[in-house]
C-alpha positions in Angstrom: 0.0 0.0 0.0 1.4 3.4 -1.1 0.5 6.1 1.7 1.4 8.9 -0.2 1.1 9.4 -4.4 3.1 12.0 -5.5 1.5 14.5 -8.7 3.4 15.6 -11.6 1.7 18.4 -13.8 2.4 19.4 -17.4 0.2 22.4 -18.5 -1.1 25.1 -16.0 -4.4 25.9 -17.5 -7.5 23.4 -16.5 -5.1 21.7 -14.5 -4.3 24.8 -12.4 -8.1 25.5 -12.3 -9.5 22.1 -11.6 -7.2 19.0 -11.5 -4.8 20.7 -8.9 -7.9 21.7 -6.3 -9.2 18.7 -6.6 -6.4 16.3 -5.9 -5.4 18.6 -2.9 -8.4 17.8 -1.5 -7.7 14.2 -1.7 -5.8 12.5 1.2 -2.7 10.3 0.4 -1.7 12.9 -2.6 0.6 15.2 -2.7 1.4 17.6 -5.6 5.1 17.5 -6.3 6.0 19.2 -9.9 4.6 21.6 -12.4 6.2 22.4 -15.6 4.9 25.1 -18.1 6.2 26.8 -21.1 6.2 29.9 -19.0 8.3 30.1 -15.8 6.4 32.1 -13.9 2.8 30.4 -14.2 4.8 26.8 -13.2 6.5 29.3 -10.2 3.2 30.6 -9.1 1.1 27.1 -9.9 3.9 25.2 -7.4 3.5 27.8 -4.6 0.1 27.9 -4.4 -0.3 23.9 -3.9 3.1 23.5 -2.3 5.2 22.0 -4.7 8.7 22.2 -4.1 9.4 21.8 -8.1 8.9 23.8 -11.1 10.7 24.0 -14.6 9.8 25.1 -18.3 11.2 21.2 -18.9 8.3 19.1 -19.1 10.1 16.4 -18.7 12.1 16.9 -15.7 8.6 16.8 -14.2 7.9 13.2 -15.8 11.8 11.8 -14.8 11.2 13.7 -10.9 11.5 10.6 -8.4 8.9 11.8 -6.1 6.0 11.6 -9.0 4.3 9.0 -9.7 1.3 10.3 -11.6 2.0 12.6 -14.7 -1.4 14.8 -15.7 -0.6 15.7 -19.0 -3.1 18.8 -19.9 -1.2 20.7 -22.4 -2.8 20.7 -26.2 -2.8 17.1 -28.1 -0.3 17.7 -30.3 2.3 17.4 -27.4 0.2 14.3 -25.9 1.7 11.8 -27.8 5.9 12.3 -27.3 4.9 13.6 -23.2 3.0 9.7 -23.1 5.5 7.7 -24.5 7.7 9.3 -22.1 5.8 8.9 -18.9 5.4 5.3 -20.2 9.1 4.5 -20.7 9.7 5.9 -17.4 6.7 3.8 -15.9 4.9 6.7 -14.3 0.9 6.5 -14.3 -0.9 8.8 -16.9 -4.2 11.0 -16.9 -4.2 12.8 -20.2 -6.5 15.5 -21.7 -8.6 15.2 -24.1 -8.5 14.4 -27.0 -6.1 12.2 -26.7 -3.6 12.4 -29.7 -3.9 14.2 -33.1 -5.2 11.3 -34.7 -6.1 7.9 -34.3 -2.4 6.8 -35.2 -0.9 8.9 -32.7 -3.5 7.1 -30.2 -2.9 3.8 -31.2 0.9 4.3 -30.6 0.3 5.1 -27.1 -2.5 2.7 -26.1 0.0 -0.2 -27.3 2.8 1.5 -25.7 1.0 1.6 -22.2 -1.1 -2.0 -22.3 1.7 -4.1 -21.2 3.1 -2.1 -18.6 1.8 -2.1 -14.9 0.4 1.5 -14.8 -3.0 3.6 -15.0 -3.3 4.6 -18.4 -6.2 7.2 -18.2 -8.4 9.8 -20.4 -10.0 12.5 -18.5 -13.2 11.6 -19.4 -14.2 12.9 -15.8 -18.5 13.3 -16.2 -18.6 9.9 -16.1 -17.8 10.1 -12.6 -21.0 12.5 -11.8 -23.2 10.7 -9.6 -26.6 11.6 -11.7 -24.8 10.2 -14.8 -23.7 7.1 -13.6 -27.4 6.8 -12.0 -28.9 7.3 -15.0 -26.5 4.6 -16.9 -27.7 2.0 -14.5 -31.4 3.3 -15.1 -30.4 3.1 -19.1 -29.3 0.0 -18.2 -32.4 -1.6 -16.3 -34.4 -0.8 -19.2 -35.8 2.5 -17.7 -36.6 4.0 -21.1 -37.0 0.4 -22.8 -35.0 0.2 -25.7 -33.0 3.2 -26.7 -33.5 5.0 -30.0 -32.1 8.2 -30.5 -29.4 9.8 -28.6 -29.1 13.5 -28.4 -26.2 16.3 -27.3 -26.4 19.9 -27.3 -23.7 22.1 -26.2 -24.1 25.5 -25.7 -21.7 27.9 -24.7 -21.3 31.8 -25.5 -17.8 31.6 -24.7 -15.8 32.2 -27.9 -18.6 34.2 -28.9 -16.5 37.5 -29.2 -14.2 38.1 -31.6 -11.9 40.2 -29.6 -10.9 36.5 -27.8 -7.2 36.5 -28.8 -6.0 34.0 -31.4 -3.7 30.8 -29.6 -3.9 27.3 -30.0 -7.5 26.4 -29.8 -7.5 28.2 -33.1 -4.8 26.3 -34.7 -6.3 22.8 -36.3 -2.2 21.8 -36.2 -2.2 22.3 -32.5 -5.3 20.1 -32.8 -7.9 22.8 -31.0 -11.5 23.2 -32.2 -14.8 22.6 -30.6 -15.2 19.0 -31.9 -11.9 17.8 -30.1 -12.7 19.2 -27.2 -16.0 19.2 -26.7 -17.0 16.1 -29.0 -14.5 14.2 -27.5 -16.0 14.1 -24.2 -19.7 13.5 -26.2 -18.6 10.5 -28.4 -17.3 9.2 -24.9 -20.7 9.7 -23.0 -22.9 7.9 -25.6 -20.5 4.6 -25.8 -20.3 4.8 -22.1 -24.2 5.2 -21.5 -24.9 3.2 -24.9 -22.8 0.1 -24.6 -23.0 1.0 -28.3 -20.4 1.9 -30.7 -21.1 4.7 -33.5 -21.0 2.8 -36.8 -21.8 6.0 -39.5 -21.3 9.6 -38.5 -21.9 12.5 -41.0 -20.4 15.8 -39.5 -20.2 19.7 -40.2 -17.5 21.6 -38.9 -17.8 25.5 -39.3 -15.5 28.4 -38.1 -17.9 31.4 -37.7 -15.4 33.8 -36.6 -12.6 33.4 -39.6 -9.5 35.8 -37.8 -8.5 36.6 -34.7 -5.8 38.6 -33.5 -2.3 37.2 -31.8 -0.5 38.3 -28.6 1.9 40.1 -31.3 -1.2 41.8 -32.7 -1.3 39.9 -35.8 -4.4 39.3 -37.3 -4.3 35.3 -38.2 -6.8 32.4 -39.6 -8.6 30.5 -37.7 -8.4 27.1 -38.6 -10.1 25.3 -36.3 -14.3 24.8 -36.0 -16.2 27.2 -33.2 -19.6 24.3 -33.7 -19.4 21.4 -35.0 -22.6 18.9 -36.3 -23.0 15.6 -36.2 -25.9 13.2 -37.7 -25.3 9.3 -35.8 -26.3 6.3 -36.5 -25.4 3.1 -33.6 -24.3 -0.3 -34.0 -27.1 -2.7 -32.4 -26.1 -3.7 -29.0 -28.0 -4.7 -25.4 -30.1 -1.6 -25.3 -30.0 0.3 -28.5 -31.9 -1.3 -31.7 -31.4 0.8 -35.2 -30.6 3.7 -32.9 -30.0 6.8 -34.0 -28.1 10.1 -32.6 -27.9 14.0 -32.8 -24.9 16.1 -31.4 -25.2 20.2 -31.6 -21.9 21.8 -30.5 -21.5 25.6 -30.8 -19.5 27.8 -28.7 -20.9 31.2 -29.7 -24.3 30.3 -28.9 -26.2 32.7 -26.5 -28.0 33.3 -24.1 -26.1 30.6 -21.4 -24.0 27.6 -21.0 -26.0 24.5 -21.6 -24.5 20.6 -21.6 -27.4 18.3 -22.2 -27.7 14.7 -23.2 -31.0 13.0 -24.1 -31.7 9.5 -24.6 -35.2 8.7 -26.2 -36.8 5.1 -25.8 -39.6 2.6 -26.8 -41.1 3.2 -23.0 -39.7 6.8 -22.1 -37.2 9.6 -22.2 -34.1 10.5 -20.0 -32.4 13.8 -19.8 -29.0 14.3 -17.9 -28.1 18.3 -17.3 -24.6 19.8 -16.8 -24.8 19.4 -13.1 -25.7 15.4 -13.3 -29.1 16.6 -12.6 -31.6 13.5 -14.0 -34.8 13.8 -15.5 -37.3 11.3 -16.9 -40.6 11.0 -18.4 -43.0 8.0 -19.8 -43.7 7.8 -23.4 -46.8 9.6 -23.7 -47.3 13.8 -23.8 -46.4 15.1 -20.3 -43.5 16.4 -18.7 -39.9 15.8 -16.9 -40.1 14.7 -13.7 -37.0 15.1 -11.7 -35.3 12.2 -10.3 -33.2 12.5 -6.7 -29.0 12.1 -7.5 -26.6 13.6 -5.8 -25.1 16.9 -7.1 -21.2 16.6 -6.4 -19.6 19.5 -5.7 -17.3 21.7 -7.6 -13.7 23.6 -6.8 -13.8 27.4 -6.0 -13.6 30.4 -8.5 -15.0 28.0 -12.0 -17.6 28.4 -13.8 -20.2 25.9 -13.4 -19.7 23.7 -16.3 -20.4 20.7 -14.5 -16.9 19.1 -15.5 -15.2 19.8 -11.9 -17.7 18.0 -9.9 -16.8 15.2 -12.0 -13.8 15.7 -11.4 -14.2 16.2 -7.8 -15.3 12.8 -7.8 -12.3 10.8 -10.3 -9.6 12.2 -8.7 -9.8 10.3 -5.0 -10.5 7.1 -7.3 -7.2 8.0 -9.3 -5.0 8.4 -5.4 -7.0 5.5 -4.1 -6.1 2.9 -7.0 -1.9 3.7 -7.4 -2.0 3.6 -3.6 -3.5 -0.1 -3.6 -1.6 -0.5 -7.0 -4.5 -1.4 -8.7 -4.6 -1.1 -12.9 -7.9 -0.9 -13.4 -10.5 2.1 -12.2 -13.9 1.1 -12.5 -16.3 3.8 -14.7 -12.6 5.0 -15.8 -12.1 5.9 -19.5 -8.8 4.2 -20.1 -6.0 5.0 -23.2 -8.1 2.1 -25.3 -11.6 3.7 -24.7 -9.3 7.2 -25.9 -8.2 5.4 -28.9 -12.1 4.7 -29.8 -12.9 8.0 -29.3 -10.4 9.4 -31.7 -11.0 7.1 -35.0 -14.4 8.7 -34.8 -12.9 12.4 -34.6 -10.7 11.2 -37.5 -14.2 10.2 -39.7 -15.8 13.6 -38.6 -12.9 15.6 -40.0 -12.6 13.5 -43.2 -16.4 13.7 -43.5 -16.7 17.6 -43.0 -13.5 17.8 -45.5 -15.4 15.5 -48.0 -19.4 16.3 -47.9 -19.6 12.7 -47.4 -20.7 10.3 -44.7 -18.1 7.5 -43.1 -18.0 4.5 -41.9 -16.2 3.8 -38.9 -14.8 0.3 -37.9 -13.6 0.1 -34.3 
């Protein structure tokens, strides 16, 4: 038993925000490095959580003896080389999503990490809501009867304005973009609740807002998508039958943030919120009737997206299972579930490049 896991970061964005809060709150972890391409945020980062080490070398904070879990949360197209490296080193991983820049990329690290004796983890953390993994089990138990159609809508105004400054989640090379980042987490959700696996997608990626300007005050393209839409259809499995599925991503939409997944069945309806809050309703006219879950809670001074009391929840389970040097963390999306994931972002670019639908063997 391992009384004490020692917390590497890479990145000082979401981690700062969320992952760092959250795992201080955990007993038996102890944050121990951050690294950042800037000096000062890894400087100020470490003092805050009381980290005795910082660096701009990401990979001092991989090799330091103290770590044991690396959080990689810098943008995919430095997941790949920072995994391989945790890996080699043996060091347990929770990466960002998306996972890689490419199914490829994704595959390299999955087979890299299966044979080792680590945690190999996508932070696929609303599956750790307690209203979402309520409403599985009710998804499950044949709640709704057989499912369907499967809907998403995302909803956020918050690259709305086209004064927000031009950086990587413009860049398509950097692999930013609404569909990465916010259908990564959907395509995740429906195989989860589903059991199913998306066999045809057609998608529609638009950037709204074509320039933005730099920190040097250049004006530059955007290149990546601000929504992004996506027409489903499931493979067969226990609960779905010819199912169907609707996702609606925009992040310019007004007039609030809304994160919403529906699931509509032979016998019913079921409606998860951004919270974990759980709705159902029978299959006749009426209306949602809430059902009771618990509403984890969040960190301080973040906005109420709903993804930090999921978080709040993953990252004991994370501490708990590399102190009992377990490999396996049930509800946990793992590098192979990350791999999935990504051959379907792969067929939603290619279809949005082509006008076409795709196929997608997994």
């Amino acid at each position: 038993m391992k009384e004490t896991v020692g917390i590497g970061f890479i990145g000082t964005g979401f981690a700062r925000r969320v992952q760092m809060p959250a795992f201080a709150a955990c007993a038996g972890a102890r944050i121990v490095s951050v690294s950042s391409a800037n000096l000062e945020n890894a400087r100020s980062a470490a003092e805050e959580f009381g980290a005795a080490h910082f660096t701009v070398d990401w990979q001092k904070t991989i090799s330091h003896p103290n770590v044991d879990l690396v959080c990689i949360t810098t943008p995919p197209n430095l997941h790949l080389e920072m995994a391989l490296n945790a890996v080699d080193q043996g060091k347990h991983i929770l990466c960002e999503k998306p996972m890689a820049m490419n199914a490829a990329e994704a595959e390299e690290m999955t087979r890299a990490a299966a044979d080792r004796p680590i945690l190999a983890l996508i932070d696929h953390e609303l599956r750790f809501q307690p209203g979402r993994q309520i409403a599985r089990k009710m998804l499950r138990d044949g709640a709704i009867g057989r499912v369907r159609h499967a809907k998403a809508i995302f909803q956020a105004p918050h690259r709305g304005s086209p004064d927000i400054r031009w950086n990587w989640w413009s860049d398509r090379e950097a692999g930013g973009g609404a569909l990465g980042a916010i259908g990564s987490h959907i395509i995740d959700s429906f195989r989860w609740f589903l059991g199913s696996p998306i066999s045809t997608l057609t998608c529609q990626l638009q950037s709204h807002i074509k320039t933005r300007i730099d920190q040097a005050g250049t004006a530059r393209v955007v290149t990546t998508d601000d929504e992004a839409n996506l027409l489903l259809r499931f493979a067969d499995a226990e609960i779905t039958d010819d199912a169907t599925g609707l996702v609606s991503i925009s992040m310019l939409e007004y007039p609030r943030y809304q994160n919403r997944l529906e699931f509509y069945g032979s016998e019913g309806a079921l409606r998860i919120d951004h919270r974990g809050d759980v709705f159902i309703t029978g299959a006749e006219p009426g209306e949602w009737r809430e059902v009771e879950v618990e509403i984890a809670d969040s960190v301080p001074d973040y906005g109420d997206t709903g993804f930090p009391r999921g978080f709040v929840k993953f990252a004991p389970k994370i501490i708990e299972a590399i102190g009992k040097g377990e490999r396996v963390i049930e509800n946990a999306a793992t590098f192979a579930d990350g791999l999935y994931v990504q051959k379907v972002l792969d067929a939603a670019r290619a279809s949005s490049d082509r006008g076409c639908s795709f196929s997608i063997e997994v």
